[in-house]
Structure formats: structure tokens, C-alpha cells
C-alpha positions, 0 to 999 in steps of 0.5 A: 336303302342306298344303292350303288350305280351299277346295281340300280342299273342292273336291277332296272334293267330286269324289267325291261324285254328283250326285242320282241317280247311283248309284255302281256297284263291280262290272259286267261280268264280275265283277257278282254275277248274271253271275259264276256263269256268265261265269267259267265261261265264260272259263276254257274259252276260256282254253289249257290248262296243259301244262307245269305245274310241280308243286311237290314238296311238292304231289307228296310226302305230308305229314308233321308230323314230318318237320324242313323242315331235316334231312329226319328224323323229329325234330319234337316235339309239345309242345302241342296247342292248340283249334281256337278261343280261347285256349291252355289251361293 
């Protein structure tokens, strides 16, 4: 989309507040100083989850070795890598 000069300018010039305005990103619920206890707040209110549907992954214990594929003890390590920058060696 191709636009002339005047109403690229026009348009930008939409985005931009009058002196002292000031432009807001979070209020109500989601404001930094009400955060902390609005949520709280709401998740009392909220129903409770009765028929929560538990992953089986979540129930089983998890092991490293166990293939995601044939469900055995087959998984090799090869090379454990630092926690931070580059691989070593």
C-alpha cells in the first residue's frame, strides 16, 4: 500500500498526544500498584476447577532415559553441556 505525503503525515500524526497528555499502557486491574491485590482478589471469585484433566506426564515421575517412542530405558547421554555459553570441547 503506497501512500502520498500528506497522508502518511496525517495519520502519523494521530498517534501523537497533545501537550500534557500523558499516554497510560496499564490501568485497572492490570496497574502495577493494584496488581498485587486485584488478582488475588479475582481468583477467589473465580469457580474452582473440579474436573481438572491431569496430564499423565504430570502424574508420572520423570525419567531422562525413558525413549518418548518405545517407552524403554534406551536413551543415551552423550555430552553434557554448561549451563551458560558455549558448548565445550
Amino acid at each position: 500500500m503506497r501512500l502520498e505525503a500528506m497522508e502518511f503525515i496525517r495519520r502519523f500524526s494521530l498517534h501523537i498526544l497533545p501537550r500534557g497528555f500523558v499516554r497510560i499502557r496499564h490501568y485497572g486491574i492490570l496497574s502495577g500498584t493494584s496488581k498485587a491485590t486485584a488478582i488475588p482478589a479475582i481468583k477467589e471469585q473465580l469457580p474452582e476447577e473440579k474436573n481438572r484433566k491431569v496430564k499423565r506426564r504430570e502424574l508420572e515421575e520423570y525419567n531422562p532415559l525413558l525413549c518418548p517412542c518405545c517407552r524403554k530405558e534406551t536413551m543415551v547421554t552423550l555430552q553434557v553441556l554448561p549451563k551458560r555459553g558455549p558448548p565445550q570441547g
